[in-house]
C-alpha positions in Angstrom: 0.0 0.0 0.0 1.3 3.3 -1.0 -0.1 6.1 0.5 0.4 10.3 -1.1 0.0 13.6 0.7 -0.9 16.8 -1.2 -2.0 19.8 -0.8 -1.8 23.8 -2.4 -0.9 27.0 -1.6 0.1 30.3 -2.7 1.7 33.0 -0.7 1.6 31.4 2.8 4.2 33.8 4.2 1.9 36.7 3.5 -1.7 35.0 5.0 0.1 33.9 7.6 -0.4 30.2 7.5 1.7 27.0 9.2 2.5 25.6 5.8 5.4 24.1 7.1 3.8 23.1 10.2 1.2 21.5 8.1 3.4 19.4 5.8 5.1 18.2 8.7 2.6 16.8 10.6 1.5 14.4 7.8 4.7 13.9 6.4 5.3 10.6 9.1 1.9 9.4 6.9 3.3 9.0 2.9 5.8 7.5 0.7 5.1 11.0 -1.2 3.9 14.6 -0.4 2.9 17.0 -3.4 2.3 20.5 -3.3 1.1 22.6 -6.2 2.9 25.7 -6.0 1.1 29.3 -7.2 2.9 32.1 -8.4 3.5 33.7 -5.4 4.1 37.4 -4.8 7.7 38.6 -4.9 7.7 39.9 -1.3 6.5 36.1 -0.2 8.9 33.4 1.1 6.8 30.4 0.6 9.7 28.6 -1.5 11.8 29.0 1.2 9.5 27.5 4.0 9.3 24.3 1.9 12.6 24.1 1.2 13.5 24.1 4.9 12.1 20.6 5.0 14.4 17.7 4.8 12.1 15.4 3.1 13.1 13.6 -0.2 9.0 12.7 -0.2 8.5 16.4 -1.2 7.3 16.9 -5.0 6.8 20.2 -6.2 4.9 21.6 -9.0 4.9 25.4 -9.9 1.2 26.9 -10.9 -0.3 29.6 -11.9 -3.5 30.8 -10.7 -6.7 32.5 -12.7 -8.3 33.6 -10.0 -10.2 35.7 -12.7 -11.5 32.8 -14.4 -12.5 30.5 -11.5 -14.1 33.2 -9.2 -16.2 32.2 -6.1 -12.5 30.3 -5.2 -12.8 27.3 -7.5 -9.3 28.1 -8.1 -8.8 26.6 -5.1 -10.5 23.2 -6.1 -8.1 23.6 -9.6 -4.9 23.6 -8.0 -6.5 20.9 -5.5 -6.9 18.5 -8.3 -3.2 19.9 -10.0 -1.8 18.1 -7.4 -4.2 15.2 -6.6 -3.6 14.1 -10.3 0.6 14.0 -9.5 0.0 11.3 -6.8 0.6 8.5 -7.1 -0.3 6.2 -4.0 -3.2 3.8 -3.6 -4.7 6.6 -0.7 -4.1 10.3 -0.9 -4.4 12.2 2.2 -5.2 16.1 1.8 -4.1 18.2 4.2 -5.0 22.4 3.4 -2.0 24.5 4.6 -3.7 25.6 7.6 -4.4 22.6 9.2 -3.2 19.9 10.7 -3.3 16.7 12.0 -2.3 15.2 15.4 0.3 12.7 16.0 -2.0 10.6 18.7 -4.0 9.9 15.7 -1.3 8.4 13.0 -2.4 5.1 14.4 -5.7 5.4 14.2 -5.6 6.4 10.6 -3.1 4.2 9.3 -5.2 1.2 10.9 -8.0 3.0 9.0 -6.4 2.7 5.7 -5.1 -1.1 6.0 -8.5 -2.0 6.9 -10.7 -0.1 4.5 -7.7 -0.7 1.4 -9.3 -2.8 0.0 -13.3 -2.0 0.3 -14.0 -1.1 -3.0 -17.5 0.5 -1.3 -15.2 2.9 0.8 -14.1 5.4 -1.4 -12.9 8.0 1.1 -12.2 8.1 5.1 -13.8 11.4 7.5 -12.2 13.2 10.2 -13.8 15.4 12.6 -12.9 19.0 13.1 -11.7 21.6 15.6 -11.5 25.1 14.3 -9.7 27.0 16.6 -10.7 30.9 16.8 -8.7 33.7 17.5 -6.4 31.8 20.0 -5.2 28.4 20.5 -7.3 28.2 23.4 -10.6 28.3 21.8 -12.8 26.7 19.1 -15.9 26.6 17.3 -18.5 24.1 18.2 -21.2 26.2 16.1 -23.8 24.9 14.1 -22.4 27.0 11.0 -19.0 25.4 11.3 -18.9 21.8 9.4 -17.7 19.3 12.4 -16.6 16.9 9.9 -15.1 16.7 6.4 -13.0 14.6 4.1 -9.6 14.1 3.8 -8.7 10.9 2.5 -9.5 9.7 -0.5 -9.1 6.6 -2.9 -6.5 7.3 -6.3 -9.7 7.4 -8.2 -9.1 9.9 -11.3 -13.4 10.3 -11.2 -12.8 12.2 -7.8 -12.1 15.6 -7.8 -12.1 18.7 -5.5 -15.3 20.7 -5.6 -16.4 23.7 -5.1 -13.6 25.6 -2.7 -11.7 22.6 -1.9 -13.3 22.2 1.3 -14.3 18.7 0.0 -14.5 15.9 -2.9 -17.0 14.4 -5.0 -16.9 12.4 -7.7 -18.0 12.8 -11.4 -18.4 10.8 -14.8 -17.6 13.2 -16.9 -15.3 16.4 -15.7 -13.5 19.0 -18.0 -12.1 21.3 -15.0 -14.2 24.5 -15.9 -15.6 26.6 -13.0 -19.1 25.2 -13.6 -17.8 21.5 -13.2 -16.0 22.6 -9.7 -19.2 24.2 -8.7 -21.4 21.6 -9.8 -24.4 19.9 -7.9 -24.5 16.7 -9.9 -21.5 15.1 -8.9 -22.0 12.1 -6.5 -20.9 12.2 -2.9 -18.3 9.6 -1.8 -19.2 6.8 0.7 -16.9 7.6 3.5 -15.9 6.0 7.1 -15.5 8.0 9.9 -12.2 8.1 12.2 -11.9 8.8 15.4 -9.5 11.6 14.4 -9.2 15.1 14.5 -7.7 18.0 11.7 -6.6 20.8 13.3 -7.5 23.9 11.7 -6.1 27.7 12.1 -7.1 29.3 9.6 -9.1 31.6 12.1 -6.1 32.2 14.8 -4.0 34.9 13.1 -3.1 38.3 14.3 -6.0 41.0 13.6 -4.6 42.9 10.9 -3.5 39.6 9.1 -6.9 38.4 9.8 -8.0 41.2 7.5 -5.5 41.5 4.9 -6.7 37.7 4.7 -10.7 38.4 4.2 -9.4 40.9 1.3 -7.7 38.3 -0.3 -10.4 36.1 0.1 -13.0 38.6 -1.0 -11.0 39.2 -4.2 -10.4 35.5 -5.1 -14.6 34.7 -4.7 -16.1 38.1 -6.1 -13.5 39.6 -8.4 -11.3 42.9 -7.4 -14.2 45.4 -8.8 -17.1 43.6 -6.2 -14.0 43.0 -3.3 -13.2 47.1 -3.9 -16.8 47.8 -2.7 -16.6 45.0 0.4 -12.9 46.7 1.3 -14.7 49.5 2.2 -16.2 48.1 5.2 -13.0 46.1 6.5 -12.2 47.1 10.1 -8.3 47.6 10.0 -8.2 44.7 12.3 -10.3 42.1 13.0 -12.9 42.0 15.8 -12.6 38.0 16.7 -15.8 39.3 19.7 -16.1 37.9 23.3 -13.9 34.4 22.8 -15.4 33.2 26.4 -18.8 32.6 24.8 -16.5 29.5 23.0 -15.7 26.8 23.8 -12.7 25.9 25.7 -9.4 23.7 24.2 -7.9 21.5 27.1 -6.3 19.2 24.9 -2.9 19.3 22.9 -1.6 20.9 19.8 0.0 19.0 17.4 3.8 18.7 18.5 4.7 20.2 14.8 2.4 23.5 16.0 4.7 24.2 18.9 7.2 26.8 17.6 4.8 28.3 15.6 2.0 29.0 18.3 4.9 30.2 20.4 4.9 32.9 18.3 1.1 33.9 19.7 1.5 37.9 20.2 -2.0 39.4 20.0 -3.9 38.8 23.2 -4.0 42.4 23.9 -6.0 42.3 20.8 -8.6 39.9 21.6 -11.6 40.1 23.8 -12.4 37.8 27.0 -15.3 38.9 28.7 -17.9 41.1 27.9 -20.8 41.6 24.8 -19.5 42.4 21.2 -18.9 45.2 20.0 -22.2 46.7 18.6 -20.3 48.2 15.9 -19.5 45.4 14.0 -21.3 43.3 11.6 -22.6 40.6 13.7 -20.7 37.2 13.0 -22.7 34.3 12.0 -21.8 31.9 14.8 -23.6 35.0 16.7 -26.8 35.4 15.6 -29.5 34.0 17.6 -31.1 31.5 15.5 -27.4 29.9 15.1 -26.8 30.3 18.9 -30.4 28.6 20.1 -29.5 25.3 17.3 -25.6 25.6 18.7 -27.1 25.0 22.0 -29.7 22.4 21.5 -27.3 20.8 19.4 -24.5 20.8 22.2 -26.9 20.3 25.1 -29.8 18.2 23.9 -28.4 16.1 21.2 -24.8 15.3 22.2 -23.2 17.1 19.3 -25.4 15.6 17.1 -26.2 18.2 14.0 -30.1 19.2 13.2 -29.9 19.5 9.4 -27.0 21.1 7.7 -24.9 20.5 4.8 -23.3 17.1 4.3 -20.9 16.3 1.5 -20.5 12.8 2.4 -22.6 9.1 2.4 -21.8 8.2 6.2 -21.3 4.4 5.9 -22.3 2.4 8.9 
């Protein structure tokens, strides 16, 4: 059994993002790990984080984006599938550059893929989420926030990343245009779930970085003529609100994390007790229909989601 990370990015220096930190913790998982490379900004180090790793796994492939082309961030599902179609190992394990995953779990998940290799029903493997907000100390446990997602997939050339690369389905016929990576007719994969976490920061990053990011975001989804008029109503640093009102982290980072969260500045940023700032567009994990499912949710059905959006056939 071979097994392949991969995984994108573009400018990580300048979002702030633990690409290296990410690679790392999955690295101890593959025979391979590809990254599809963007054309990153002049003023951006991202080669040089990579190349501070002393892995021979590593494959690299330089990109270039369209962002203008494959708006609402398919462009992230295209250089998804750049370097999903470079693997070459019977699994491929997707890691975004932004999260991460645990080493208590490496057993669990390489017992996963012994066990499932060979289930041609089980075409993908589901790990549950923390999405830490803020600080390292807190995470989302809101309705609006997915709780689980795929990250492990079979070397099946029908799958392909869809819509913003949060997840995979797969499709018959596929020619890579924005409409196809945005598509409702592809069919969700049959998926087992692990009792394993991913680790994701994209949320924990200092204020003003937060921003900068959301820009960048903005521009990549809408276009830079629809993102000029959202600039406009960018706080110069972002309001994260009353980070008591989340839940509580007790557990451990992953051990790859450590130099990286040591580098935590910005609590004199963030608020700890207290009502938000009325100011501010309301977040969505804050508005009270999302707060009274949150807690019914949390309370009432022991984490169990009412509705929402599932990209996945849980197989029993």
């Amino acid at each position: 059994m071979k097994v392949s990370g991969f995984t994108f990015i573009k400018n990580a220096t300048k979002l702030y993002i633990p690409l290296r930190e990410s690679i790392l913790s999955v690295l101890p998982l593959v025979d391979e790990f590809v990254i599809a490379v963007g054309d990153n900004d002049e003023d951006d180090t991202t080669i040089d984080i990579i190349n501070s790793i002393d892995s021979n796994k590593i494959k690299l492939i330089n990109t270039t984006w369209d962002t203008k082309k494959y708006i609402k961030n398919t462009e992230f599902a295209r250089q998804t599938d750049i370097a999903k179609e470079a693997c070459t190992g019977d699994w491929l394990i997707y890691i975004q550059a932004d999260e991460a995953i645990h080493e208590e779990d490496y057993l669990t998940i390489k017992k996963a893929l012994q066990k499932y290799q060979k289930d041609e029903f089980v075409e993908g493997l589901l790990f549950k989420y923390r999405h830490f907000w803020g600080d390292y100390n807190h995470f989302h446990t809101s309705h609006n926030w997915y709780p689980k997602e795929i990250r492990i997939i079979k070397n099946n050339p029908k799958i392909h990343s869809w819509r913003d690369a949060q997840s995979f389905r797969k499709f018959e016929e596929f020619d890579y245009s924005p409409e196809d990576y945005n598509a409702e007719r592809g069919e969700k994969l049959n998926v087992k779930l692990m009792d394993a976490y991913i680790y994701h920061y994209g949320y924990v990053r200092p204020p003003e970085m937060m921003t900068y990011k959301s820009k960048v975001m903005h521009k990549n989804y809408h276009g830079s003529k629809k993102a000029e008029e959202i600039y406009a109503k960018e706080p110069e640093e972002f309001d994260y609100g009353p980070l008591q009102k989340l839940k509580k982290f007790d557990g451990t980072h992953p051990s790859v994390m450590e130099n990286w969260i040591a580098k935590f500045n910005w609590t004199n940023k963030l608020q700890y007790s207290g009502n938000r700032n009325p100011n501010r567009p309301i977040h969505k994990h804050e508005k009270l229909k999302t707060r009274v499912v949150t807690w019914i949710e949390q309370n009432l059905l022991g984490g169990r989601t009412i509705g929402g959006f599932k990209n996945y056939i849980l197989k029993k």
